[in-house]
C-alpha positions in Angstrom: 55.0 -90.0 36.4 52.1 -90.8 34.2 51.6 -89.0 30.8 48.4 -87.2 32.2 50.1 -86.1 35.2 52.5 -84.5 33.4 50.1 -82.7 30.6 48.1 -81.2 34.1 51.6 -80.1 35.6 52.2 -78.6 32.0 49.0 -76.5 31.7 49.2 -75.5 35.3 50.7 -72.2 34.4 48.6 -71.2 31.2 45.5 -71.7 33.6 46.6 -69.2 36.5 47.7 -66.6 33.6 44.9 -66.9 32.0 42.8 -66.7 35.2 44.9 -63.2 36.0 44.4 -61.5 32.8 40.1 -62.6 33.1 40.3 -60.6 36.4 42.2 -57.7 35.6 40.0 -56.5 32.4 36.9 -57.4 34.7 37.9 -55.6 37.5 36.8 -51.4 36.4 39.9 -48.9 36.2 39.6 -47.2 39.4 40.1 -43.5 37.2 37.3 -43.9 35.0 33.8 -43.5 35.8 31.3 -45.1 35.9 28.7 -45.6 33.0 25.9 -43.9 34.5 27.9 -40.7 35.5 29.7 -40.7 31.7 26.5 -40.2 30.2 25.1 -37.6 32.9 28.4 -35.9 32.2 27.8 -35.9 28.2 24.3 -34.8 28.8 25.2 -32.1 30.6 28.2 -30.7 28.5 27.7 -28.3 26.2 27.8 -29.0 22.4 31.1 -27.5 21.0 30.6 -24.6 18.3 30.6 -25.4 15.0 33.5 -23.4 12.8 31.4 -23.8 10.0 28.1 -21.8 11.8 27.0 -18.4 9.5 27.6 -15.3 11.1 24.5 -12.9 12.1 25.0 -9.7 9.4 25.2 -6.9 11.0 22.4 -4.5 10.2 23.2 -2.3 6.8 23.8 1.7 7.1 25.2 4.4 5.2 28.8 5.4 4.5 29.1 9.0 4.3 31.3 9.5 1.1 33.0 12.8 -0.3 32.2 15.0 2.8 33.3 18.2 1.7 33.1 21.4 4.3 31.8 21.9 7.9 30.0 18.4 8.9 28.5 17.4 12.4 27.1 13.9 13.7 25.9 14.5 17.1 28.2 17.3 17.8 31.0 15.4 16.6 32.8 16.4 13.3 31.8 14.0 10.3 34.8 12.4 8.1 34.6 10.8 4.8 33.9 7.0 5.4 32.1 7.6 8.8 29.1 5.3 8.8 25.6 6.7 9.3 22.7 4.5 11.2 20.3 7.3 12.0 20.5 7.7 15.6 21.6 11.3 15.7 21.2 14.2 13.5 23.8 14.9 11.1 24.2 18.7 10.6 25.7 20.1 7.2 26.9 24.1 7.4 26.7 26.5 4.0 28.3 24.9 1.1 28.9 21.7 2.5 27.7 17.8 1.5 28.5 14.6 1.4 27.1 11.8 -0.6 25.3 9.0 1.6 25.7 5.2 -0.2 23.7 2.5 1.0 26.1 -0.2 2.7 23.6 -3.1 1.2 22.2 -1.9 -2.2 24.8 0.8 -3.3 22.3 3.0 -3.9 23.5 6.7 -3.3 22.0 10.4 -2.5 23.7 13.2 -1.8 23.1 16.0 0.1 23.8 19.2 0.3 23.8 22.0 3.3 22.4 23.8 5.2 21.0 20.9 6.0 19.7 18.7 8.8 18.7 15.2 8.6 19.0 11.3 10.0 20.2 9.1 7.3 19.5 5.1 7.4 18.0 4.7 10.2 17.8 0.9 11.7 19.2 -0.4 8.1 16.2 1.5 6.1 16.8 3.2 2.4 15.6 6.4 4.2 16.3 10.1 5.2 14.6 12.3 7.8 15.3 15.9 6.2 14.5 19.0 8.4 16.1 20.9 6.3 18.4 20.6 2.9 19.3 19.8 -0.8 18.9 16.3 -2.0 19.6 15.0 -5.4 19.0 11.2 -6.4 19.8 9.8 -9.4 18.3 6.4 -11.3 19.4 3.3 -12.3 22.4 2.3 -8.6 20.6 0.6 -6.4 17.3 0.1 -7.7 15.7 -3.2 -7.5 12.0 -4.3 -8.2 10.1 -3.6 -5.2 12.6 -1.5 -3.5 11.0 2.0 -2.1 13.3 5.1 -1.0 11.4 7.7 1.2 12.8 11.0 2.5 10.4 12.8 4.9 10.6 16.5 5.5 8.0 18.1 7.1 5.7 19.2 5.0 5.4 15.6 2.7 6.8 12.3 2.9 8.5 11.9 -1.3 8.5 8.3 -2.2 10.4 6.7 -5.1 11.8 3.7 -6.9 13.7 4.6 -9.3 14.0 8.3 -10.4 16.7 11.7 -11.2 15.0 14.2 -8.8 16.1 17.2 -7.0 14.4 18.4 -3.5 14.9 21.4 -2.0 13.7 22.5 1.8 14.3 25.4 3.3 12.7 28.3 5.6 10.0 28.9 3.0 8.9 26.2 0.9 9.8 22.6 -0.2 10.4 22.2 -4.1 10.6 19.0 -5.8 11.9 18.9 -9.9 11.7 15.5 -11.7 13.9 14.9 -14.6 13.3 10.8 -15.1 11.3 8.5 -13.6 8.5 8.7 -10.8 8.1 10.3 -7.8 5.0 10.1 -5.4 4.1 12.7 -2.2 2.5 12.1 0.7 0.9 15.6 2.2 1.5 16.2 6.2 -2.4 17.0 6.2 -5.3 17.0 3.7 -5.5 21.0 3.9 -1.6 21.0 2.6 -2.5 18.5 -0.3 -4.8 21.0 -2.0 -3.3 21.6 -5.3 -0.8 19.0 -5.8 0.0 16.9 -8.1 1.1 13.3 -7.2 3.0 11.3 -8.7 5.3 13.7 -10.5 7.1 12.5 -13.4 10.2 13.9 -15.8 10.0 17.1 -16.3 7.1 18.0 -13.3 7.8 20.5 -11.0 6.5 21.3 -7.1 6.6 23.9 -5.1 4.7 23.9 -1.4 5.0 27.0 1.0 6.5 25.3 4.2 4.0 27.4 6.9 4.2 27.1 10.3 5.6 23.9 10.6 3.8 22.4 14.5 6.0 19.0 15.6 3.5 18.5 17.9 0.4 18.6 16.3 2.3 16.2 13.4 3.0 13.7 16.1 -0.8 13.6 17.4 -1.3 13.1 13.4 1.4 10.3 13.3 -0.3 8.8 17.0 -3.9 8.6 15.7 -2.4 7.0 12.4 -0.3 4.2 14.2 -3.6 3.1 16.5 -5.8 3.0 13.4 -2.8 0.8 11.6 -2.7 -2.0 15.2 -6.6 -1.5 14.7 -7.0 -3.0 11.2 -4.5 -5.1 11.7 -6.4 -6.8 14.6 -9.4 -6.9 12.2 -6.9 -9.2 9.7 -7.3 -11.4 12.2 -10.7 -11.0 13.7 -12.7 -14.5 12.6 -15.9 -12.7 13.7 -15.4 -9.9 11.3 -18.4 -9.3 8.5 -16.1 -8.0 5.9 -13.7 -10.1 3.7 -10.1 -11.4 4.8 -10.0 -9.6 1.2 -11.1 -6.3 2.5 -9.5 -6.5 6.4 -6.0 -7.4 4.7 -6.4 -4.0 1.9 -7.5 -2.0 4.7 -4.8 -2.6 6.9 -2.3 -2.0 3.9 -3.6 1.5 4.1 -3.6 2.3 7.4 -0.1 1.4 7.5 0.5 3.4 4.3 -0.6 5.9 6.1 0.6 5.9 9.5 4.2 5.5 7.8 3.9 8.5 5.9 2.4 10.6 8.8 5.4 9.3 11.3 8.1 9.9 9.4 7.0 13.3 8.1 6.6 14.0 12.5 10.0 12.6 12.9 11.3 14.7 10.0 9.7 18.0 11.9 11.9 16.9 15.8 14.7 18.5 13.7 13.0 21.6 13.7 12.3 21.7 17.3 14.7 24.3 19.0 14.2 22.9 22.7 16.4 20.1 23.2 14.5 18.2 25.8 11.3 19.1 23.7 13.3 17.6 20.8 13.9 14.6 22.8 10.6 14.2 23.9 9.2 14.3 20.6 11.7 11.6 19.1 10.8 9.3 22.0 7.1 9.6 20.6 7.9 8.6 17.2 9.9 5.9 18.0 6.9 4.7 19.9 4.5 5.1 17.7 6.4 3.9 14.9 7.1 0.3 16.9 2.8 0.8 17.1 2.0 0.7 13.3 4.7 -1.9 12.5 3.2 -4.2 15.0 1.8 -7.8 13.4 -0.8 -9.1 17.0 -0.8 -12.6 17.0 -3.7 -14.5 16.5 -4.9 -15.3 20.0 -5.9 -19.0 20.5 -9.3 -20.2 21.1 -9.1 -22.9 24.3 -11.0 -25.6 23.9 -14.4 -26.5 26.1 -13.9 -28.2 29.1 -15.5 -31.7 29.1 
């Protein structure tokens, strides 16, 4: 045998093993799909939750601290450490309080009973008082631009950052200042006559209570709320004659004003003996009050057909 026969008879084998092992990683695995359906699949599966992703924070209340005597939430005894969001009335007998704290700014009120009132509703530094003893004092809590407001039913008392005692009962509503500044809104122009707003240390208030009418306050807090949406339409109103300037103040004071004059109808549900009345009359300021806080988008001007 020649020596090139015999290098072909020696390279016979390598050939065919090499020709197997071509064919095998040619030839697809018969479990895996194919290329097309892999990337339909990966389109279609959903990505995987990050670990690392924030958390939504829940909305901020009140902790009721230090409740001492007979204490209600809906019907339902109150304990110290129960939290407070405002979505029933919290009922305090003779002798009793409680101090509320703020679950975001630590700022803390306390009141005292008999009282009557919704305390932080939907996360707000604010206190619907039918009836009761407040007391606030300054410095926890306070922060530039930060605005506490407890309505009653005769005036909506504003503050930032003040010592302050209020007082509501059958009669009359009293309000005594000992630091800082405290500013009233009046439940109608006739009530305002006489008063003197703001208060600072060392002023004193005193307004007869009346007849207090829940229902006359809420057409007062209705017609407030649509003249609120109204200017705020105007903001936006491109065809208006007066200034952005102007619109923009304007509408600042409607909603002023429609806050003041739906809380202080909220305060006065409390009041309402009638519980389906009572119920009623809720519904309507929680309507009214989603009216004045709405911002209308700007609607947008199609262009001409060609």
């Amino acid at each position: 045998m020649s020596a090139a026969r015999r290098r072909r008879w020696l390279l016979l084998p390598l050939l065919v093993a090499c020709g197997k092992s071509t064919g095998q990683q040619a030839s697809p695995s018969a479990s895996a799909p194919p290329p097309a359906a892999a990337a339909s699949a990966l389109a279609a599966a959903p990505p995987a939750p990050s670990e690392h992703a924030p958390a939504a924070l829940p909305e901020p209340t009140c902790r009721a601290l230090r409740v001492l005597g007979e204490a209600e939430q809906g019907g339902a005894p109150l304990a110290s450490g129960a939290q407070l969001d405002g979505a029933e009335w919290v009922t305090l007998g003779v002798g009793a309080s409680l101090t509320l704290k703020h679950t975001l700014s630590g700022r803390e009120i306390a009141i005292a009973g008999p009282a009557s009132f919704r305390a932080c509703r939907r996360g707000r530094e604010q206190v619907l008082l039918a009836r009761g003893r407040v007391q606030s004092g300054s410095g926890m809590g306070s922060r530039p631009g930060a605005e506490v407001l407890i309505a009653t039913p005769v005036a909506a008392v504003r503050y930032a950052d003040a010592d302050f005692t209020l007082a509501l009962d059958d009669k009359k509503l009293s309000v005594e200042v000992r630091a800082g500044q405290v500013e009233l809104d009046a439940a109608s122009d006739a009530q305002r006559k006489g008063w003197k707003s703001p208060l600072h240390a060392k002023d004193k208030l005193s307004v007869p209570l009346g007849k207090s009418d829940a229902t006359q306050l809420m057409a007062r807090c209705q017609a407030a709320a649509e003249a609120a949406e109204s200017t705020a339409r105007r903001v936006g109103d491109h065809n208006a004659t007066e200034s952005l300037g102007e619109r923009a103040q304007a509408h600042v004071r409607a909603r002023k004003a429609a806050r003041a004059a739906c809380t202080i109808a909220a305060s006065a549900t409390g009041l309402v003996a009638d519980s389906s009345a009572r119920a009623g009359l809720w519904a309507d300021a929680v309507r009214w009050e989603g009216l004045w806080e709405t911002i209308p988008r700007p609607r947008l001007v199609q262009p001409a057909e060609k």
